[in-house]
DSSP file (Angstrom, degrees, kcal/mol; ACC not computed):
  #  RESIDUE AA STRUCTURE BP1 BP2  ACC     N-H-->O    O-->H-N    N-H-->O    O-->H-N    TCO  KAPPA ALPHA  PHI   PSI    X-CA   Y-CA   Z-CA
    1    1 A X              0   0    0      0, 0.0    26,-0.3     0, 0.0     2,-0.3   0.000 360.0 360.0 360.0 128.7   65.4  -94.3  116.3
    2    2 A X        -     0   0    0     24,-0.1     2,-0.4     1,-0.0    24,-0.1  -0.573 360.0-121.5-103.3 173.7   66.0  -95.4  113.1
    3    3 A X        -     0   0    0     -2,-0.3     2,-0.5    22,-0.3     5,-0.1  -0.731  42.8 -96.2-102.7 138.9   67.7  -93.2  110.4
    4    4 A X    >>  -     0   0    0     -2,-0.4     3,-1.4     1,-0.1     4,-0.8  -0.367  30.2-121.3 -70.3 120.8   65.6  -92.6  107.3
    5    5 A X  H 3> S+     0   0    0     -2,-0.5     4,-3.0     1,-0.3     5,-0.2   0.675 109.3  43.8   2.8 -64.4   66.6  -95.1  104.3
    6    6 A X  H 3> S+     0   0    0      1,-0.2     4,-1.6     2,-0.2    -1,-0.3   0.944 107.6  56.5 -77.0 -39.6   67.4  -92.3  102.0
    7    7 A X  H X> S+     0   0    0     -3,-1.4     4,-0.8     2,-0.2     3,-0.5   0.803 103.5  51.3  44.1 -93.4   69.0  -90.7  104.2
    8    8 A X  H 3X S+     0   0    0     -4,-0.8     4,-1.8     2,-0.3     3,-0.3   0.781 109.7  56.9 -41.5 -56.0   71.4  -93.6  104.9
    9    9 A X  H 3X S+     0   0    0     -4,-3.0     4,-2.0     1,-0.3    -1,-0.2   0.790 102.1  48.6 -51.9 -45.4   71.9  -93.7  101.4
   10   10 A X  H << S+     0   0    0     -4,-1.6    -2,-0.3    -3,-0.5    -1,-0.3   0.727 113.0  48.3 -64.6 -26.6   73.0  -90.2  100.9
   11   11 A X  H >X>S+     0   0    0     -4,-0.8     3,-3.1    -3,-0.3     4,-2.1   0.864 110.6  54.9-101.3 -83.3   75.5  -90.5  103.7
   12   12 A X  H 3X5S+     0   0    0     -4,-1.8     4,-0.8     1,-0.4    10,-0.3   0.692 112.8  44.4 -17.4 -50.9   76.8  -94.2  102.0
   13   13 A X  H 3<5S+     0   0    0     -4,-2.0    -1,-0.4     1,-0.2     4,-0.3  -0.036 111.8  45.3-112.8  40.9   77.4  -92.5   98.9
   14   14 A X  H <45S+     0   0    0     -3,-3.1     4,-0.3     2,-0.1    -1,-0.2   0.377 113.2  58.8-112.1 -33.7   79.3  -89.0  100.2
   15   15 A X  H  <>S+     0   0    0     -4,-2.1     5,-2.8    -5,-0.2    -2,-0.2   0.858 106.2  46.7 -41.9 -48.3   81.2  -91.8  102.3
   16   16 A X  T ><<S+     0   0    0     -4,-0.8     3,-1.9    -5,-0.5    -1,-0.2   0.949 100.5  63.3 -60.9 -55.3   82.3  -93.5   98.8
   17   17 A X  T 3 5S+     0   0    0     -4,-0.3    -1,-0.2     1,-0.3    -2,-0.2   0.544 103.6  50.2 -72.5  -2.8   83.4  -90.4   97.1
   18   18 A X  T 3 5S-     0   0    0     -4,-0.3    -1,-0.3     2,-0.2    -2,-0.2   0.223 123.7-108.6-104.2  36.5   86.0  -90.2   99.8
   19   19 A X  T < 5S+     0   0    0     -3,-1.9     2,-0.3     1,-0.2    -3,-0.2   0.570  84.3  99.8  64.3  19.2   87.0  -93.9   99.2
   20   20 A X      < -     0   0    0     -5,-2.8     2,-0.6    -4,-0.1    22,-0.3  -0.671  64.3-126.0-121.6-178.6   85.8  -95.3  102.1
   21   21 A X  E     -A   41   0A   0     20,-9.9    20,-1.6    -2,-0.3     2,-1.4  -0.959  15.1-124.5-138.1 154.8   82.7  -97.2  102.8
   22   22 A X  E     +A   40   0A   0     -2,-0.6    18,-0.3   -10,-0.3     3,-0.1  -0.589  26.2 173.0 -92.2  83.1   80.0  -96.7  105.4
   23   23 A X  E     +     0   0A   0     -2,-1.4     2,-0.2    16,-0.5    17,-0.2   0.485  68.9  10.2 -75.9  11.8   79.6  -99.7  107.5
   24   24 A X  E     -A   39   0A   0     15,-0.6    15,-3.0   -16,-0.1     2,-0.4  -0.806  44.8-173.9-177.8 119.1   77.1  -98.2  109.9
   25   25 A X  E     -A   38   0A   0     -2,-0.2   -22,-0.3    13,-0.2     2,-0.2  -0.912  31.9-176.9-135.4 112.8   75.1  -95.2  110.2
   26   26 A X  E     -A   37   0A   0     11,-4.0    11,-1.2    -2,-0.4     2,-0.6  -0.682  25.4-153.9-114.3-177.5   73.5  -95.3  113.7
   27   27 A X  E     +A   36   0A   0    -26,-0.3     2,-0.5     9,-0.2     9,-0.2  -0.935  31.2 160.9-120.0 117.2   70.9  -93.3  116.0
   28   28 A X  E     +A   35   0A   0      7,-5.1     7,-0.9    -2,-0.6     2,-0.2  -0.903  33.7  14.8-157.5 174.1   71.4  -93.7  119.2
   29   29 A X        -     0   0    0     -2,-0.5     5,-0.4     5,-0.2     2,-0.3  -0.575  69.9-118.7  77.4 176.4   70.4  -91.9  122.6
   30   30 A X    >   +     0   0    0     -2,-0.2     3,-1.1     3,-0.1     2,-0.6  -0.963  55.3  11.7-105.9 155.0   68.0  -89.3  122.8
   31   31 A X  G >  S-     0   0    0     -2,-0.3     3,-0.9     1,-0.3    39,-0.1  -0.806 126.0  -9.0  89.4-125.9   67.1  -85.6  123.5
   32   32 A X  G 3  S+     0   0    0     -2,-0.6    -1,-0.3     1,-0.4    40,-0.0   0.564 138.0  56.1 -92.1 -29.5   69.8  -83.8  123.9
   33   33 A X  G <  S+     0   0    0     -3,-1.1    -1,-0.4     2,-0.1     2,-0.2  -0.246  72.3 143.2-123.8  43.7   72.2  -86.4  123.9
   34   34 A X    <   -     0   0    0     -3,-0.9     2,-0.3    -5,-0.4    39,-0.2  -0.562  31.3-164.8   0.9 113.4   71.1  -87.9  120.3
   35   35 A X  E     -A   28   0A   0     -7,-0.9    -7,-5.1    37,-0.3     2,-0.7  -0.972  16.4-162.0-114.8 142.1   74.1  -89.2  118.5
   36   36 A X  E     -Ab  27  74A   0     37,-2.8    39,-1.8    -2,-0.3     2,-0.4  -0.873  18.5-161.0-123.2 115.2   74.1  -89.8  115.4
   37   37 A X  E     -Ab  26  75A   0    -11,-1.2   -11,-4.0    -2,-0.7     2,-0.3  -0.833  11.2-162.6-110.2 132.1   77.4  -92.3  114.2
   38   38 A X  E     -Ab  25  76A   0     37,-1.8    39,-3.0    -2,-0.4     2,-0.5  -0.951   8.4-156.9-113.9 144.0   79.1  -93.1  111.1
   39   39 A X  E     -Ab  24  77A   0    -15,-3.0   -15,-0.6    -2,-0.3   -16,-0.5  -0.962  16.5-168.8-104.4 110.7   81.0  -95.8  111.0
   40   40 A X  E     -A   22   0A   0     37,-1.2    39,-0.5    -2,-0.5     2,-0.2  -0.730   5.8-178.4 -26.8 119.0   83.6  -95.7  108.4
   41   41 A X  E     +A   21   0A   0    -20,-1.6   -20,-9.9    -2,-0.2     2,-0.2  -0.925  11.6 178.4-155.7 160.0   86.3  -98.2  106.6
   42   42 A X        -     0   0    0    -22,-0.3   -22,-0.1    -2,-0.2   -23,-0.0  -0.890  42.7-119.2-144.6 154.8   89.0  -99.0  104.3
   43   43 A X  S    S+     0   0    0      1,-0.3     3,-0.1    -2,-0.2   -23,-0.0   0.634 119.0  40.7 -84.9 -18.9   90.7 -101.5  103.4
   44   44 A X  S    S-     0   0    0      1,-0.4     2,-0.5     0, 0.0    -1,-0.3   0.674 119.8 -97.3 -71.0 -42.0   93.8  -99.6  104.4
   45   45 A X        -     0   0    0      2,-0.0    -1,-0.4     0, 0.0     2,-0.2  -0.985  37.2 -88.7 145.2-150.1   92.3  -98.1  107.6
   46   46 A X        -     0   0    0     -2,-0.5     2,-0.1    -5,-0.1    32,-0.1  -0.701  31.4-149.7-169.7  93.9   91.0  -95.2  108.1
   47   47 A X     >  -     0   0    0     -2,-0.2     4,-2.8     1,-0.1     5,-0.3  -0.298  33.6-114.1 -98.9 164.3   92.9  -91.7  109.2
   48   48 A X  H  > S+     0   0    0      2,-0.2     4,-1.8     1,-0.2     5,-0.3   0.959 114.8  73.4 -61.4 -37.5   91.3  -88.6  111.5
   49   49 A X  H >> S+     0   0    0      2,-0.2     4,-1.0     1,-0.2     3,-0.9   0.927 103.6  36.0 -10.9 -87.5   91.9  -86.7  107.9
   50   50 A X  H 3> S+     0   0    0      1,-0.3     4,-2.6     2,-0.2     5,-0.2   0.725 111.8  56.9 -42.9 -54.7   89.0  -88.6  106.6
   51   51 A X  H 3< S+     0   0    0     -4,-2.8    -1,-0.3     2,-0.2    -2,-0.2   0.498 108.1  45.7 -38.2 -24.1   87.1  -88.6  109.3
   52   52 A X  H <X S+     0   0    0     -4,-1.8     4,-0.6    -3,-0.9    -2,-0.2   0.538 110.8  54.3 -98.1 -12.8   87.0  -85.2  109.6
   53   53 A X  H >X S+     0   0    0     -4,-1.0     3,-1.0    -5,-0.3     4,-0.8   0.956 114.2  47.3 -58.5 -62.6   86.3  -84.6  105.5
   54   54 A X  H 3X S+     0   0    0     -4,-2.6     4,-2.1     1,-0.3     3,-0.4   0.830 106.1  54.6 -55.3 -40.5   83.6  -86.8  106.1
   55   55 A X  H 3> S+     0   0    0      1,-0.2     4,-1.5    -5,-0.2    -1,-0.3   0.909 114.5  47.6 -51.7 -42.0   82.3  -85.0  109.3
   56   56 A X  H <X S+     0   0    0     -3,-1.0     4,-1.4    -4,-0.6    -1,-0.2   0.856 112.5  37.2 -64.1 -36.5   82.3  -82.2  107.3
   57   57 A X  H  < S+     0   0    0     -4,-0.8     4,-0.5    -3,-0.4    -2,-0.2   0.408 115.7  56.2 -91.2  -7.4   80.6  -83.0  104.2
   58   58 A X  H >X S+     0   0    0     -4,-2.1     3,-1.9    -5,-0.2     4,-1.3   0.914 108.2  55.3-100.5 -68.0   78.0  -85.4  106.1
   59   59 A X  H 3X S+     0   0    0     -4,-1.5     4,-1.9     1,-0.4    -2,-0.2   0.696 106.5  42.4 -52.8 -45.2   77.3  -82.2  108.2
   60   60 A X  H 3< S+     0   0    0     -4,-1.4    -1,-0.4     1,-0.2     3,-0.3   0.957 117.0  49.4 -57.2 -39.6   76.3  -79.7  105.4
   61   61 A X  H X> S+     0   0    0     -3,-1.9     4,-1.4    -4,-0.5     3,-0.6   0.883 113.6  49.7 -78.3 -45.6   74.3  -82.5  103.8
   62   62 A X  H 3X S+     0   0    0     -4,-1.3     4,-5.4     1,-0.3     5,-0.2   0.879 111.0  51.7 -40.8 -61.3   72.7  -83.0  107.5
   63   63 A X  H 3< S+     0   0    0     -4,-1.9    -1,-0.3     1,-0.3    -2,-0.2   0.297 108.9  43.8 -27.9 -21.7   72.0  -79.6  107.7
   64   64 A X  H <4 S+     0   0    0     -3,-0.6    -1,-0.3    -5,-0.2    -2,-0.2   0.683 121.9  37.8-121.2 -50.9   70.4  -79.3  104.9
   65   65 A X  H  < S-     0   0    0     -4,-1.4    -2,-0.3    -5,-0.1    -3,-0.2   0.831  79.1-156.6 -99.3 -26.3   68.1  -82.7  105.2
   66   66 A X     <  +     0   0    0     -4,-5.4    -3,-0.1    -5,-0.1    -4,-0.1   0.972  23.8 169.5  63.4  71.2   67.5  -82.4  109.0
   67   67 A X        +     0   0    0     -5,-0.2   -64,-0.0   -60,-0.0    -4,-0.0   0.878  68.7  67.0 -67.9 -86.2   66.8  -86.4  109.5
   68   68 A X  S    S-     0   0    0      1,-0.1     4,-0.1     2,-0.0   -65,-0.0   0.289  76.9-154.4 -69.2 116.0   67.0  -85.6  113.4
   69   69 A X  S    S+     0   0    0      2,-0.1     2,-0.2     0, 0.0    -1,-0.1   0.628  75.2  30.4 -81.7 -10.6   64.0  -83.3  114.6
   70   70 A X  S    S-     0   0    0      1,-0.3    -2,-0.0   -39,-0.1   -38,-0.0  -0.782 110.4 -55.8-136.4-171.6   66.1  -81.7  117.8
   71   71 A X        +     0   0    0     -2,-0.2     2,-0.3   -38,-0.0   -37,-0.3   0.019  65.2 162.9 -56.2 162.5   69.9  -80.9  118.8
   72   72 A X        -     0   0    0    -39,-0.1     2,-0.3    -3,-0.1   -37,-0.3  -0.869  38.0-116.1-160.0-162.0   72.1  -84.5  118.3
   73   73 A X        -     0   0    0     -2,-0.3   -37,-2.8   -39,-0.2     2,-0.3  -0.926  18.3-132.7-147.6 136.9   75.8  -84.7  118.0
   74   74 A X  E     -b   36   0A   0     -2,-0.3     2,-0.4   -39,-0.2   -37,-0.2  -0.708  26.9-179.1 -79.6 151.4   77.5  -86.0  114.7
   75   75 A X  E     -b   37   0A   0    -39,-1.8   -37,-1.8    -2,-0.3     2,-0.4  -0.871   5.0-172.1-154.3 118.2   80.5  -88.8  115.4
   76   76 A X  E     +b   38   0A   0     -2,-0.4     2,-0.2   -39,-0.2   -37,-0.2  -0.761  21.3 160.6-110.5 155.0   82.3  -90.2  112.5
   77   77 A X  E     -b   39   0A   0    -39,-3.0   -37,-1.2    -2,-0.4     2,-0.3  -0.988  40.5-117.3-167.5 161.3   84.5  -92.9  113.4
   78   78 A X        -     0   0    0     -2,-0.2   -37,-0.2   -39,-0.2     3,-0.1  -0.887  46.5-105.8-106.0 147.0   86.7  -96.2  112.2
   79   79 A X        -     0   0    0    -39,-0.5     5,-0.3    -2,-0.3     3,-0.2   0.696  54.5-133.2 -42.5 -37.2   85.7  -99.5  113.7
   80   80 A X    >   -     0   0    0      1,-0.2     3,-4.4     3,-0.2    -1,-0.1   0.099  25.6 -70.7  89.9 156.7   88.4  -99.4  115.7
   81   81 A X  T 3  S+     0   0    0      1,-0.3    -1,-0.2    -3,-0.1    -2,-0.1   0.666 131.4  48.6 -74.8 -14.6   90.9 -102.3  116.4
   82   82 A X  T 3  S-     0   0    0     -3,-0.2    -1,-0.3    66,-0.1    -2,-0.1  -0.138  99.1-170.6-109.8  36.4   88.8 -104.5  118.4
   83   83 A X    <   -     0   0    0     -3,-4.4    64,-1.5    63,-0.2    -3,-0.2   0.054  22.9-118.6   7.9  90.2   85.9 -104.1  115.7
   84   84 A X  B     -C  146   0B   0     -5,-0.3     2,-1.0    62,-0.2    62,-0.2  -0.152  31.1-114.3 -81.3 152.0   82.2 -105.2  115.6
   85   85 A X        +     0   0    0     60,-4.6    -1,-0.1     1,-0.2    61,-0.0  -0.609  44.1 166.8 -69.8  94.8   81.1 -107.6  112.9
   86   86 A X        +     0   0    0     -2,-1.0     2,-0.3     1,-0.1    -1,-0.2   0.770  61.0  22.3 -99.6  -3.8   78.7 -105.4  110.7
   87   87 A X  S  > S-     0   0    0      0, 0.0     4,-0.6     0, 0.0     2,-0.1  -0.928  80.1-113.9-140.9 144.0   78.2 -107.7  107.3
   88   88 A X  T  4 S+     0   0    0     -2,-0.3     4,-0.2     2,-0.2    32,-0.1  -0.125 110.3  80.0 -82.5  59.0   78.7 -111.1  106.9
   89   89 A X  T >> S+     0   0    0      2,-0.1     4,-2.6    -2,-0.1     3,-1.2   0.559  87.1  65.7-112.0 -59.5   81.7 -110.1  104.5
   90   90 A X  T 34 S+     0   0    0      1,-0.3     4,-0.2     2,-0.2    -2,-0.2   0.786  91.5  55.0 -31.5 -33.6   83.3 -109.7  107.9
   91   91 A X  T >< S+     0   0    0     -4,-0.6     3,-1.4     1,-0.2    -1,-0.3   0.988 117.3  39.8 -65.1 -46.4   83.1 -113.4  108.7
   92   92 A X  G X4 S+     0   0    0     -3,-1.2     3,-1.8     1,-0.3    -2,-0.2   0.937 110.4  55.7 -86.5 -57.6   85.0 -113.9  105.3
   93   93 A X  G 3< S+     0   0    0     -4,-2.6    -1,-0.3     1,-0.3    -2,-0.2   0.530 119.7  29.8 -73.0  10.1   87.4 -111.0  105.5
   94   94 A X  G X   +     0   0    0     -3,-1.4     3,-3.2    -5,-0.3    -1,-0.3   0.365  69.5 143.2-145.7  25.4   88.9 -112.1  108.8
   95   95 A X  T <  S+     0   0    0     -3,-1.8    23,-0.2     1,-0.2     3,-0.1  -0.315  74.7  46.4 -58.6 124.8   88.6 -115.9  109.1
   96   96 A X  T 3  S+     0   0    0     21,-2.5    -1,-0.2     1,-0.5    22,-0.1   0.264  90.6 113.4 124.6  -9.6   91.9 -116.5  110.9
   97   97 A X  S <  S-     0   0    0     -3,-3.2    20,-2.6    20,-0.3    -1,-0.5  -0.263  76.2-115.2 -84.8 169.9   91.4 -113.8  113.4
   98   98 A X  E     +D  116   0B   0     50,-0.4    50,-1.8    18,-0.2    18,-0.3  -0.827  50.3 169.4 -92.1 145.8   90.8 -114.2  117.1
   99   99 A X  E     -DE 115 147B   0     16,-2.1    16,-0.6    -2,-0.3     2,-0.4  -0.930  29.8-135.9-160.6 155.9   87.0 -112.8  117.6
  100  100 A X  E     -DE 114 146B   0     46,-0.7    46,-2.3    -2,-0.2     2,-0.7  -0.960  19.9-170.3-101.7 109.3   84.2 -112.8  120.7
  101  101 A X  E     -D  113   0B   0     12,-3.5    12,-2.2    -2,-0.4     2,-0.2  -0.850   5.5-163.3-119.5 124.4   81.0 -113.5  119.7
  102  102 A X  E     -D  112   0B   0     -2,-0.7    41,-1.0    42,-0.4    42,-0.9  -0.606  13.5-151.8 -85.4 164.0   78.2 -113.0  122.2
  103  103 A X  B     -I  142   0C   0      8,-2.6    39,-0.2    39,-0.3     4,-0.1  -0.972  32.0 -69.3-140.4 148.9   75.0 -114.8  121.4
  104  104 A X    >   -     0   0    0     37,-1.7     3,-1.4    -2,-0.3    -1,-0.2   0.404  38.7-116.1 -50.1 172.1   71.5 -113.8  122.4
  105  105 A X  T 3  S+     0   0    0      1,-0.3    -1,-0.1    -3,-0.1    -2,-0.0   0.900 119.7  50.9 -93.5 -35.9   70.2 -114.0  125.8
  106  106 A X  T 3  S+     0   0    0     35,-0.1     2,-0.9     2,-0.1    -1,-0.3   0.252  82.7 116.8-105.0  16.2   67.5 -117.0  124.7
  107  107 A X    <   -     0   0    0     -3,-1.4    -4,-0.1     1,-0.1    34,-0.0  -0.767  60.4-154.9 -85.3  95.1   70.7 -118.7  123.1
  108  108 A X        +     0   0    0     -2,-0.9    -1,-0.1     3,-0.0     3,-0.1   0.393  66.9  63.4-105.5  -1.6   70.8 -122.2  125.4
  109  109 A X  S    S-     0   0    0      1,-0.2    -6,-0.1     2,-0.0    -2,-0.0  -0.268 109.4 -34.1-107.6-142.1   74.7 -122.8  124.9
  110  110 A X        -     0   0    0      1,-0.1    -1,-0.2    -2,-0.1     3,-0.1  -0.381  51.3-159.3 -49.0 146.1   77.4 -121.0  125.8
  111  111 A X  S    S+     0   0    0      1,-0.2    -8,-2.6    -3,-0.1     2,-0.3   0.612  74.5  41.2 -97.7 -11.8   76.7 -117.7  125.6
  112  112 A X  E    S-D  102   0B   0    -10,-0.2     2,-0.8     2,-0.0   -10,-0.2  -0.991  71.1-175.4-126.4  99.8   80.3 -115.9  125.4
  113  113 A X  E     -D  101   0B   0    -12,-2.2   -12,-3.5    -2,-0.3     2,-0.2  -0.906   7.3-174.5-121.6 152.4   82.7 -117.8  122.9
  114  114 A X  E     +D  100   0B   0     -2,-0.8     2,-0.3   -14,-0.2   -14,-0.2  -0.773  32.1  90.8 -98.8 150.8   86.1 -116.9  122.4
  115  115 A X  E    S-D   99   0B   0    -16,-0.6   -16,-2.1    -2,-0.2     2,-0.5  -0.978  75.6 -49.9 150.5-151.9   88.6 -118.6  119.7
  116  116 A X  E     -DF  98 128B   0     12,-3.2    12,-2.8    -2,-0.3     2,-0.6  -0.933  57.3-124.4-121.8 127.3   89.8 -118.2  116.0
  117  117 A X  E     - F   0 127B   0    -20,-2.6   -21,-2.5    -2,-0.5   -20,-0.3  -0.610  24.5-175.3-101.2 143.7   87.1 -117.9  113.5
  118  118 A X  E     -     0   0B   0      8,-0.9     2,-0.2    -2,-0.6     9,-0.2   0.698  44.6 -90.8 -92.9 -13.7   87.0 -120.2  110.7
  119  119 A X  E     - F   0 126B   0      7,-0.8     7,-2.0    -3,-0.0     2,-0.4  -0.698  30.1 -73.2 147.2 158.4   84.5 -119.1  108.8
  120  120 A X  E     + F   0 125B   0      5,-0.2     2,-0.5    -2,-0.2     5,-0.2  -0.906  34.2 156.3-127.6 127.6   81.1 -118.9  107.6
  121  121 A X        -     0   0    0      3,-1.5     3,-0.3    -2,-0.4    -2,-0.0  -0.913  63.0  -7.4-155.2 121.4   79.3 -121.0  105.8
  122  122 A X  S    S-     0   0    0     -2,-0.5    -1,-0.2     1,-0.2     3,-0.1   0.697 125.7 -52.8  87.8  10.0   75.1 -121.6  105.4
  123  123 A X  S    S+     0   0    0      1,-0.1    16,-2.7    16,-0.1     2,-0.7   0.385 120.5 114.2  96.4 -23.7   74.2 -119.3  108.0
  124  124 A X  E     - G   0 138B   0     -3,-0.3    -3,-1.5    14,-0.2     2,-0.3  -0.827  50.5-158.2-105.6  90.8   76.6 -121.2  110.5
  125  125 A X  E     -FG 120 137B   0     12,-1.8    12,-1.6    -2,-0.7    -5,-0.2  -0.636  16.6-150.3 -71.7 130.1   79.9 -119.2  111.9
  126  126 A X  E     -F  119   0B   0     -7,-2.0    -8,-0.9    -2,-0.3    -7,-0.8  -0.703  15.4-173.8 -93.5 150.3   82.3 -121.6  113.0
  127  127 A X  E     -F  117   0B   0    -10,-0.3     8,-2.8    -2,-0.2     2,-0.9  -0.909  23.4-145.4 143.6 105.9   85.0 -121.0  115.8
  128  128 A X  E     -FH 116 134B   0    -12,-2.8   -12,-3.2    -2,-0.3     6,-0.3  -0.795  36.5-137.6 -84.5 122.9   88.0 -123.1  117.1
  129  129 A X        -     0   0    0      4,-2.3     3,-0.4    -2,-0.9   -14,-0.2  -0.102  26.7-104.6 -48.3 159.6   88.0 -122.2  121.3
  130  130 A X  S    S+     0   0    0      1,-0.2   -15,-0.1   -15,-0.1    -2,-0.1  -0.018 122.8  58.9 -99.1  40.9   90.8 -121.7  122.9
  131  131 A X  S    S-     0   0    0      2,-0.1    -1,-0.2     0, 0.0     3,-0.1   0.330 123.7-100.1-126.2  17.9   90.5 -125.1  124.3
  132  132 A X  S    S+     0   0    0     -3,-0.4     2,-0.2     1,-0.3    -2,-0.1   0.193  78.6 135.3 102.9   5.4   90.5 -126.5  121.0
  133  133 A X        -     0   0    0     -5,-0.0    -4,-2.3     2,-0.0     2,-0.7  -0.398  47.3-143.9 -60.0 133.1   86.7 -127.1  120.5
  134  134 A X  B     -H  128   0B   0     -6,-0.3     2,-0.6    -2,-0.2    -6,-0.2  -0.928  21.6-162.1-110.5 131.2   85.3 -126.0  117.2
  135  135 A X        -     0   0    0     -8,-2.8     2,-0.2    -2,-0.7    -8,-0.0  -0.872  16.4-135.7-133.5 117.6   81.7 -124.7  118.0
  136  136 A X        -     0   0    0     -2,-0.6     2,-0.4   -10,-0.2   -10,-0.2  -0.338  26.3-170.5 -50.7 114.6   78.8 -124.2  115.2
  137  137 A X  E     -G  125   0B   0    -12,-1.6   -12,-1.8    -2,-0.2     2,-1.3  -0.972  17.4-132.4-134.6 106.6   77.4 -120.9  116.2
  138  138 A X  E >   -G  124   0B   0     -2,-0.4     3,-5.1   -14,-0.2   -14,-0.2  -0.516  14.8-136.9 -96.9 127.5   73.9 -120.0  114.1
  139  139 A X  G >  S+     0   0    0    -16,-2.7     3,-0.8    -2,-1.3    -1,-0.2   0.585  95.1  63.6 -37.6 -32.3   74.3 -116.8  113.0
  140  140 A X  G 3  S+     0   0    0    -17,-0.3    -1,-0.3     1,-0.2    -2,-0.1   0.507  98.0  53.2   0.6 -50.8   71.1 -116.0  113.8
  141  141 A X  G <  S+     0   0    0     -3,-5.1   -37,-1.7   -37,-0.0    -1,-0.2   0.741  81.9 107.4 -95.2 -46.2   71.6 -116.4  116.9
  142  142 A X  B <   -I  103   0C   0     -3,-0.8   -39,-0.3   -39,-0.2     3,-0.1  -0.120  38.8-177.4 -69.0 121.6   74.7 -114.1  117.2
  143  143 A X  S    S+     0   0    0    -41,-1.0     2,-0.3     1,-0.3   -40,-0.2   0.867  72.3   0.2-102.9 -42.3   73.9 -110.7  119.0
  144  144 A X        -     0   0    0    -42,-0.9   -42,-0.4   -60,-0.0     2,-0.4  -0.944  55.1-164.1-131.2 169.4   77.3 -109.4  118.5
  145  145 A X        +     0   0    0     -2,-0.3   -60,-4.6   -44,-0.2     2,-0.3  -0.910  13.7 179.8-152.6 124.9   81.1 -110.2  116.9
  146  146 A X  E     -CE  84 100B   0    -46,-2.3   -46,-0.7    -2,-0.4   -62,-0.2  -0.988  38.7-123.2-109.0 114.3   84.4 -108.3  117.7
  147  147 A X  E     - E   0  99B   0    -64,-1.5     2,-0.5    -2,-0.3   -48,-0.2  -0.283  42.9-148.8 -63.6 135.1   87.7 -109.0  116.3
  148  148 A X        -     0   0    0    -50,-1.8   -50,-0.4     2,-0.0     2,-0.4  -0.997   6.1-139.3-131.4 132.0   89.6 -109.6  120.2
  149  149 A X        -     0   0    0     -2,-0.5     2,-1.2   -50,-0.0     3,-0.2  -0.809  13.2-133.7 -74.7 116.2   93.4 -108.6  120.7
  150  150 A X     >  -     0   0    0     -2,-0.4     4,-2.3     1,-0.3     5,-0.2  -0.674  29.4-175.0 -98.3 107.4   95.4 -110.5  122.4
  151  151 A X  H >> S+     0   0    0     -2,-1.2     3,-2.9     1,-0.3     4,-1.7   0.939  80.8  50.0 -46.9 -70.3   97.0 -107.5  124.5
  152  152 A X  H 3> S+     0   0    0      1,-0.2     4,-2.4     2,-0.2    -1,-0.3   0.772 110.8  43.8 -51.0 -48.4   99.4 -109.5  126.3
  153  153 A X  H 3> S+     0   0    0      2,-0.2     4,-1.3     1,-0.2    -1,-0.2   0.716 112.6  56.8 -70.0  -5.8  101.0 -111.5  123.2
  154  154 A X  H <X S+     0   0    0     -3,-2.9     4,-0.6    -4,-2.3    -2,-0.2   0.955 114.8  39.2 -65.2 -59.9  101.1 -108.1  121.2
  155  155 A X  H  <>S+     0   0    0     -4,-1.7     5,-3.6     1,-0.2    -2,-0.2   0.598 100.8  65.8 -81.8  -6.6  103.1 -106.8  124.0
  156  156 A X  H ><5S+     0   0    0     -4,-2.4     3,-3.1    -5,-0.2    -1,-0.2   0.969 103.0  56.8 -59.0 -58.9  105.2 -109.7  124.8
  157  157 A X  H 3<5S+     0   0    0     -4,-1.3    -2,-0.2     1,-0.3    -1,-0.2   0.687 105.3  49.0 -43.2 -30.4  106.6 -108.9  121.2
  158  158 A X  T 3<5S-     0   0    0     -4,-0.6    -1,-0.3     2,-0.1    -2,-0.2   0.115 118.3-112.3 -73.1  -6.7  107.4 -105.7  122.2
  159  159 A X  T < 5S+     0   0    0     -3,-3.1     2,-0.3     1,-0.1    -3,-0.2   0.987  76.2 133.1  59.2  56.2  109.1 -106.8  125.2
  160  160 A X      < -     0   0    0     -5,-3.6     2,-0.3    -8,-0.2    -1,-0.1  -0.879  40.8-155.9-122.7 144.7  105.9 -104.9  127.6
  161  161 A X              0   0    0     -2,-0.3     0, 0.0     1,-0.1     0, 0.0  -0.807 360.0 360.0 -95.1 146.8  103.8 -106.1  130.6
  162  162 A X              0   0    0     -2,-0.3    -1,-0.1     0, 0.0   -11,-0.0   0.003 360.0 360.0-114.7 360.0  100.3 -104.7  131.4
């Protein structure tokens, strides 16, 4: 189900006045178990504070415009540390990162790559493997992108196993 345009709009800009911006407002499920998530950033982060303004202020507004024709469940939330790609302004803001990008099932090269992204540029996300391959990925093509944590060398710093 998609969430109506205006709608989406209203939400974006109640989102703003608390200094954050709305990189996702989805529908997803149905019946009874209809959720409806906003996804929320800053360029700081993003605290449960805020998330819970928002939760608040999106719900009287909800309340009031009734997108959703039966019960759903509201869920504000921050992308969270291993992050989906929602803009290409993501490619830009984290070239240097390690990221997973799956690519569409009709996608006839690898289908899973892993590496450091380099960038994007034309339509074409770029990505050094970690076996030192750089592979031209068209964005197009790309069914998802995560910013990927490398657990283990986090917790090596920390002097930690998992």
């Amino acid at each position: 189900m998609k969430l109506d345009p205006g709608i989406r709009e209203q939400l974006a800009s109640l989102v703003e006045d608390e200094g954050l911006e709305l990189l996702e407002a989805e529908v997803v499920g149905h019946g009874p178990r209809t959720v409806l998530r906003l996804v929320v950033d800053a360029p700081a982060g993003v605290t449960l504070d805020q998330c819970a303004m928002v939760s608040r202020q999106a719900s009287a507004m909800l309340d009031v415009e009734d997108p959703i024709a039966h019960q759903y469940t509201l869920e504000v939330t921050s992308p969270g540390i291993e992050r989906k790609f929602y803009s290409e302004g993501d490619y830009r803001r984290f070239a240097g990162h390690r990221v997973k990008v799956r690519m569409q099932a009709g996608y006839r090269e690898r289908r899973v790559v892993t590496g450091e992204l380099l960038g994007l540029e034309e339509g074409v996300l770029r990505v050094m493997t970690d076996g030192g391959d750089t592979m031209e990925l068209p964005l197009e093509h790309v069914f998802e992108t995560r910013l990927q944590v490398d657990w283990n060398a986090l917790m090596s710093e920390r002097k930690c196993r998992l």
